[in-house]
N, C-alpha and C positions, 0 to 999 in steps of 0.2 A: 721835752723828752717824751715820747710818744708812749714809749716802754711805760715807764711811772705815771701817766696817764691816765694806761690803761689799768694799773694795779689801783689808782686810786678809784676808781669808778667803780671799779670791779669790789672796792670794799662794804662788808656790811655794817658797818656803821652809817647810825641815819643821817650823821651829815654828806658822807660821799655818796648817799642812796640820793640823797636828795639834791646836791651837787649835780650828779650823772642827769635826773629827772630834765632840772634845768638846762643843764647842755643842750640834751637831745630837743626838749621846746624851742629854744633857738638855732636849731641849726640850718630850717626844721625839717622835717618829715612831712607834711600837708601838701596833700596834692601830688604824691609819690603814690606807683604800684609798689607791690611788698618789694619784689627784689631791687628796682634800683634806689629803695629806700634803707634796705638792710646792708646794701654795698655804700652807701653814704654813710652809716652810722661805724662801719665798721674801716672805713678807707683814714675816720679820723684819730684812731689812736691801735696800740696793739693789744689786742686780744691777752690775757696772760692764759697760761696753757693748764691751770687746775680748771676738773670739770664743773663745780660748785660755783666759782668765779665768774664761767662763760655763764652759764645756767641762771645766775643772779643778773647779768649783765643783759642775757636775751630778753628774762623776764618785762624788765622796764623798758626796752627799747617797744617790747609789742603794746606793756601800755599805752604807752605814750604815741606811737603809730596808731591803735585805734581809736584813742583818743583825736587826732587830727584826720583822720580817713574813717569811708565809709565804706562798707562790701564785705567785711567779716563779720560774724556776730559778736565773737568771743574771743576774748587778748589771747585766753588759755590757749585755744585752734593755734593762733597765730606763734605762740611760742611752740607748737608740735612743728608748723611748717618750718621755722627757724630752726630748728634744730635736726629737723630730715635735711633740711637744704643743707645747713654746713655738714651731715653726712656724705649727702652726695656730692658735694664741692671737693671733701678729702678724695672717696673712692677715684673719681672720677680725673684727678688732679698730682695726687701724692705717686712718685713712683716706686713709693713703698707698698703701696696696696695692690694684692695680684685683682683681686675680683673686684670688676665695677659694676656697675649700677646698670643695667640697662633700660629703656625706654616703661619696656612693661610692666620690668620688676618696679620701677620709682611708680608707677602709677597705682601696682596695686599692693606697697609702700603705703601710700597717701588716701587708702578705700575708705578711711574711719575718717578723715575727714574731708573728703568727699561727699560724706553721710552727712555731716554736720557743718559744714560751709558748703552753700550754694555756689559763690565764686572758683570752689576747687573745683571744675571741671578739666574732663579727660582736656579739653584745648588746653586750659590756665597751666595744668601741670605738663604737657609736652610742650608751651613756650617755656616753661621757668626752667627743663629738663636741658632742652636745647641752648639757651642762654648761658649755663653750667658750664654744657660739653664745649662751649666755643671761647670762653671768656671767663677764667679763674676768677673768683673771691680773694681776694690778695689783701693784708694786712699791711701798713706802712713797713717800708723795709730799711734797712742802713745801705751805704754803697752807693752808688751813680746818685741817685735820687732818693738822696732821705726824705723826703717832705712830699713822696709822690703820694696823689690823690687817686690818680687811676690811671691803666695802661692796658691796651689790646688793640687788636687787628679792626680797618677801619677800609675803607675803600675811596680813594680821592679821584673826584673828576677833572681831567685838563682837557683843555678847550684846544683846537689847533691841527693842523696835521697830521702831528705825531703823540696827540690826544687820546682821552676814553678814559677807562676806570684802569687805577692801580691800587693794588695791598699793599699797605705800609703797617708797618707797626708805629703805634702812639702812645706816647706818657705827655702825663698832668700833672706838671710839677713844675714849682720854685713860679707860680703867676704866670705859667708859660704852657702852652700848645707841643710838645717836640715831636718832629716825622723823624722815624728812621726805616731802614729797609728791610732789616730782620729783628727781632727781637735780643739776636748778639754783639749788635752793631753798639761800639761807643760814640760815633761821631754824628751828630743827627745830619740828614740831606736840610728840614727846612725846621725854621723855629718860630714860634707866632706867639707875641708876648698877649698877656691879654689883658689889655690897657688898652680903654674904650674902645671893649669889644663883646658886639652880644652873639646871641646862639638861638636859631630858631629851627622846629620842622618843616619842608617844604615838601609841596604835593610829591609822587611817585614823579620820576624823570629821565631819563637817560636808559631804562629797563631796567630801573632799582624802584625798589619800592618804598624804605626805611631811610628818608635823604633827610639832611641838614646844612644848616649855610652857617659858616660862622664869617662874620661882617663887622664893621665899624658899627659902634651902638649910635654913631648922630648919622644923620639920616642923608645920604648924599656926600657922605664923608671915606677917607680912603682907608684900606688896610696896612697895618702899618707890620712887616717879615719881613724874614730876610731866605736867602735860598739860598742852594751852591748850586751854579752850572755846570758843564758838562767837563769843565777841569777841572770840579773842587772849589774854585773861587766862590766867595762867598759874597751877597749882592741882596740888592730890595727885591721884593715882590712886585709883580706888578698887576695880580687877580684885585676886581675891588671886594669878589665873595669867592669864598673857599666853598666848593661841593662835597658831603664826604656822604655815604651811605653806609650804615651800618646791616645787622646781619639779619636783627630782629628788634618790633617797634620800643619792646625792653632798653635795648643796647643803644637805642637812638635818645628813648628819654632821660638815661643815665648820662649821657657823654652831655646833652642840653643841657642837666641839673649843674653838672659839674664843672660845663667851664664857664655858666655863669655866676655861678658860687663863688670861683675863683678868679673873675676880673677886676683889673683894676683902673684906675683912671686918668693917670697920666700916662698919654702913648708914648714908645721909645721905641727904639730898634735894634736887638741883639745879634751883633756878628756872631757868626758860630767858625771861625775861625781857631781849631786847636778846640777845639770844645771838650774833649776827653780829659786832656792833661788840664787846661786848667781848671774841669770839676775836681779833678785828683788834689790840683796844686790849694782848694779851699777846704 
C-alpha cells in the first residue's frame, strides 16, 4: 500500500526516520541529476498531503542525495530546490491554480540559490523549468495502473516506408513498457515486458538529439513485445532495438534509470488483447 508507505516514512519517529534513510540508500539516488532523482524517490510511494510530513520527508531525501552526489554544496540548498520544484510542479500542473510560474519568474524564484550553488545556473534552472512544463511530477496513483512507476510523452522511431518519429504516450508499470496514443486511451497499441531487458543513451540520430534504445540485456539476443496491427490484432514484434527520443537529456536519464530499475529476468510475451477490461477484471 503506497498510501501507508508514505505515511510511515513520512513519520517522526526515529525508527520510521531511519527506516525512510535506509530505503532511499537502497534504491538509490547515486549517479542521478536532482530532478530525475527526486521523481524516483517520489514515483515510489505517496506523498501524504500535511506540510510538516512532505517537509520531513524532502529533508532526508536531500541528505541522503548529497550524500551519494556531488555538485551541491549544502542538503539545506537542495531542500529549498525541492520544495520550489514541487511549487512549480503544482502551479504549473494543477488546474486548480489560475497563475503559473513563468520561465523568468522561476528563475528569479531561485536568485538566492543561484548565489549559493554554483550548479544553479540560469541553464540548470531553465532545463529543470522545461522538464516541469512538459512532464508532471506524479505520485503513484490507484486506477489503470496502481503500481505505476512513471508516465509521459516520448517519441519512437520506425524504420520502413511508412516510418520516422511518432508521439506516444508511455507508462511504467506492473514490470512492463506500455505505448498508448493519447494519454485517454485504455487499450495500449504496443507492450514491452521488461524481462532481460536493458536501456541505454545513444548518440543524437534521426534529428533528435535526447535518444535511447531499449534492447535485449544479452548481447545479440531478441526483443521479446508484442504490437497490434493495423486491425487491432495483437502479434510479436519484430524490431531487435526500440528507438525513442525524449524531449530533454533529464527525461532521457529518467526513463534509463527507470526501466532499468524495473527489469526483470525471465522473458515472456504479453498479448494485449482486451487489455482494459481485464486490468478492470483484476
Amino acid at each position: 500500500d503506497k498510501e501507508k508507505l508514505g505515511e510511515f516514512f513520512g513519520g517522526k519517529e526515529q525508527l520510521k526516520q531511519d527506516t525512510f534513510r535506509a530505503f532511499l540508500v537502497a534504491l538509490p539516488l547515486h549517479d542521478l541529476d536532482f530532478l530525475p532523482a527526486l521523481r524516483r524517490m517520489i514515483a515510489q510511494f505517496r506523498l501524504p498531503g500535511e506540510g510538516q510530513v512532505i517537509d520531513r520527508v524532502m529533508r532526508t531525501f536531500c541528505e541522503v542525495y548529497c550524500e551519494q552526489n556531488e555538485g551541491f554544496v549544502d542538503a539545506d540548498n537542495v531542500h529549498t530546490l525541492c520544495m520550489l520544484t514541487l511549487t512549480l510542479n503544482t502551479a504549473t500542473h494543477n488546474p486548480n491554480e489560475d497563475r503559473k510560474i513563468a520561465l523568468d519568474d522561476w528563475i528569479s524564484y531561485c536568485c538566492d540559490l543561484s548565489d549559493a550553488e554554483p550548479i544553479c545556473t540560469d541553464e540548470f534552472l531553465t532545463q529543470l523549468w522545461r522538464d516541469i512544463e512538459s512532464n508532471e511530477i506524479r505520485m503513484p496513483m490507484e486506477g489503470l495502473f496502481p503500481d505505476m512507476v512513471r508516465r509521459g510523452f516520448l517519441e519512437q522511431y520506425r524504420s520502413g516506408v511508412f516510418g520516422g518519429w511518432r508521439r506516444r504516450w508511455y507508462v511504467l508499470a506492473d514490470n512492463c513498457f506500455y505505448v498508448f496514443a493519447s494519454p485517454e486511451d485504455e487499450d495500449p497499441l504496443s507492450v514491452v515486458p521488461l524481462a532481460g531487458v536493458g536501456a541505454t543513451a545513444c548518440p543524437a540520430t534521426h534529428k533528435r538529439q535526447f535518444t535511447f534504445q531499449v534492447h535485449s540485456a544479452i548481447e545479440g539476443g531478441s526483443l521479446a513485445y508484442s504490437i497490434k496491427d493495423s486491425k487491432g490484432v495483437s502479434m510479436a514484434g519484430s524490431e531487435k532495438v526500440l528507438l525513442f527520443a525524449a524531449a530533454t537529456d533529464s527525461q532521457r536519464q529518467t526513463w534509463i534509470a527507470d526501466i532499468g530499475g524495473n527489469a526483470v529476468h525471465k522473458p515472456k510475451l504479453i498479448p494485449i488483447v482486451d487489455f482494459a477490461g481485464a486490468k478492470k477484471q483484476h
